[in-house]
C-alpha positions in Angstrom: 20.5 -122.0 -29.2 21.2 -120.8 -32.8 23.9 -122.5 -35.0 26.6 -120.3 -36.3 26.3 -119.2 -39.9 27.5 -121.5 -42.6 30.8 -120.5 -44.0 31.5 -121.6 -47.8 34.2 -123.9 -47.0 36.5 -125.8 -50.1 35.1 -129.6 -49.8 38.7 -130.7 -49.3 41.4 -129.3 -47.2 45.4 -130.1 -48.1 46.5 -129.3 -45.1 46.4 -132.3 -43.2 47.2 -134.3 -46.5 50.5 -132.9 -47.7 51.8 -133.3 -43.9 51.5 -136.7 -43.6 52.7 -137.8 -47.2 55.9 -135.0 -46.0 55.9 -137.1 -42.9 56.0 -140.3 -44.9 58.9 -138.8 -47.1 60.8 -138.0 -44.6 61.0 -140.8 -42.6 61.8 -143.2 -45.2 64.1 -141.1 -46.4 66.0 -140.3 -43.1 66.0 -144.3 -42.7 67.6 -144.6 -46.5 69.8 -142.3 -46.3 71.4 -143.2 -42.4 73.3 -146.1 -44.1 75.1 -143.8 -46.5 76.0 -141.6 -43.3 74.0 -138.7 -44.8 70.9 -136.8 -42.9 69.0 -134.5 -45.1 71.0 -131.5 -44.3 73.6 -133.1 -45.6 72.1 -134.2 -49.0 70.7 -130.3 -49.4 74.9 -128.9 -49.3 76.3 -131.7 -51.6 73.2 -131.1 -53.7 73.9 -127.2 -54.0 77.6 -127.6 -54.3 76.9 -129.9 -57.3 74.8 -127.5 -58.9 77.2 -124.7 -58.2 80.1 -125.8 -59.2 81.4 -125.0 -55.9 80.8 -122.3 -53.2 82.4 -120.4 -50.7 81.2 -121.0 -47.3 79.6 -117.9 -46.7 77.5 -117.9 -49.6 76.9 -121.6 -49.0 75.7 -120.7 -45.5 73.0 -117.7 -46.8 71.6 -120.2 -49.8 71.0 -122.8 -47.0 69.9 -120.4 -44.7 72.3 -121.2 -41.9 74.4 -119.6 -39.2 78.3 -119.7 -40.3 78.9 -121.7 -37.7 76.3 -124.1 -38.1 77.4 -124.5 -41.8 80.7 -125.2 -40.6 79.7 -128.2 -38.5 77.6 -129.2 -41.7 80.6 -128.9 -43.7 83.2 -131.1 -40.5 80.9 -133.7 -41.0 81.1 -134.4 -44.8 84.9 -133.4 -44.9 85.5 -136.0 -42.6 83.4 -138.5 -44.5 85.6 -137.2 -47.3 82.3 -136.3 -49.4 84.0 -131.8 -49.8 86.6 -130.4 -49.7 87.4 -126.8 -48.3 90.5 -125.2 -49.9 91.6 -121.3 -49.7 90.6 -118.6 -52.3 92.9 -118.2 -54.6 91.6 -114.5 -54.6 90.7 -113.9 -51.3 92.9 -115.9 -48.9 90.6 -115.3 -46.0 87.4 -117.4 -47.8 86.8 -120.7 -48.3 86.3 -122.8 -51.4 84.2 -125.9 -50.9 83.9 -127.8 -53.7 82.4 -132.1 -53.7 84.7 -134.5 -53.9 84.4 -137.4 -56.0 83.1 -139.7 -53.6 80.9 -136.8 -52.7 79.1 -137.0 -56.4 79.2 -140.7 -56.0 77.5 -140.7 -52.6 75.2 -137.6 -53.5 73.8 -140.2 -56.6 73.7 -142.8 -54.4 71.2 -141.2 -52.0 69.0 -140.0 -54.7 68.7 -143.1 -56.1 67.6 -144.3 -53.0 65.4 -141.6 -52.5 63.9 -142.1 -55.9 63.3 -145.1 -54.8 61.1 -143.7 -51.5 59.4 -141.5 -53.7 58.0 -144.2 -55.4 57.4 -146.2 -52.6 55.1 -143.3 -51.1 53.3 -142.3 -54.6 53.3 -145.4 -55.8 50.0 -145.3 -56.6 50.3 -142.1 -59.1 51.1 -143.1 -62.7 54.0 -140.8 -64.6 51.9 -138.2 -65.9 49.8 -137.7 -62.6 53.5 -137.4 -60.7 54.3 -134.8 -63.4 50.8 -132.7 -63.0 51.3 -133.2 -58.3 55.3 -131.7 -59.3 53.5 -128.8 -61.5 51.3 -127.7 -59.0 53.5 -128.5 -55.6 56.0 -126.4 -57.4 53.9 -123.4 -58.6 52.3 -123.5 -54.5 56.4 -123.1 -53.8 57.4 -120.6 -55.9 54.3 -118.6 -55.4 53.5 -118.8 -59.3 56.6 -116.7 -59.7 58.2 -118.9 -62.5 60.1 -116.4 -63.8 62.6 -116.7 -61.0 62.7 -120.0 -61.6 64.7 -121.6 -64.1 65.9 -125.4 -65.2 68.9 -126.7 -63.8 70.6 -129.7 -65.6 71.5 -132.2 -63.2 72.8 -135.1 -65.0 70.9 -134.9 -67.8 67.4 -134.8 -65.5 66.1 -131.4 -65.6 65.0 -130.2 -62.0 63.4 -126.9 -60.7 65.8 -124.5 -59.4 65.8 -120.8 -58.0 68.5 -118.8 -57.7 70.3 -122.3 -58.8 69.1 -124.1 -55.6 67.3 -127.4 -56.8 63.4 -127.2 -55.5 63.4 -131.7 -55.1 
């Protein structure tokens, strides 16, 4: 019996790798941010509202890539927490305007300070400037090398990758 041909194959494979430091991620973070009521769904809207400014629903519902009535479930559940607040268009009476509350911003910085704190519980063993080098490349894999659609979005003073002014982290 003959072995099959040798294939050059890379010495490492990410694969495997970047799913279970995602996995990792994401359940710590699902278990931080449970307390503050939030699921990640929830932190991505309040997260694109801050950056916005504001959105209507239905342009809210295409960035996230959700059905319109799936975004308005999303958006029941932080108006009853309080976190948005939907109001009519001032324009065009048959939109929406959601727009965070304060206690949304307050919760919203909550979370991410509890989810910088996962992050560096999981790459705790990576110094600054190896984070910034993994964030360079996981976010040139993301965009496709496209850059140029890319741009810097100020969010508090902590400049973080955006497209089309969705944050990448």
């Amino acid at each position: 019996m003959t072995s099959p041909p040798a294939v050059e194959q890379p010495v490492h494979r990410c694969g495997a790798l970047l799913e279970y430091l995602a996995r990792r991620l994401r359940l710590r973070s699902e278990s931080v941010l449970a307390p503050l009521g939030l699921r990640p769904r929830h932190l991505v809207a309040l997260t694109v509202l801050r950056a916005r400014g504001g959105s209507t629903q239905q342009a809210l519902a295409s960035t996230l890539e959700m059905d319109g009535t799936n975004v308005v479930g999303l958006l029941n559940d932080l108006e009853a927490e309080k976190l948005i607040e939907r109001r009519r268009s001032p324009e065009d009476r048959r939109r929406h305007i959601v727009e965070l509350t304060e206690a949304g911003v307050e919760r919203l910085a909550s979370a991410e300070c509890a989810l910088a704190a996962v992050e560096d519980e999981v790459l705790g063993a990576l110094g600054h400037d190896q984070r910034e080098t993994l964030y360079g490349l996981l976010q040139q894999v993301a965009t496709g090398g496209v850059e140029a659609a890319c741009v810097e979005a100020d969010t508090g003073g902590a400049g973080a990758a955006a497209c089309d002014g969705v944050p990448l982290c």
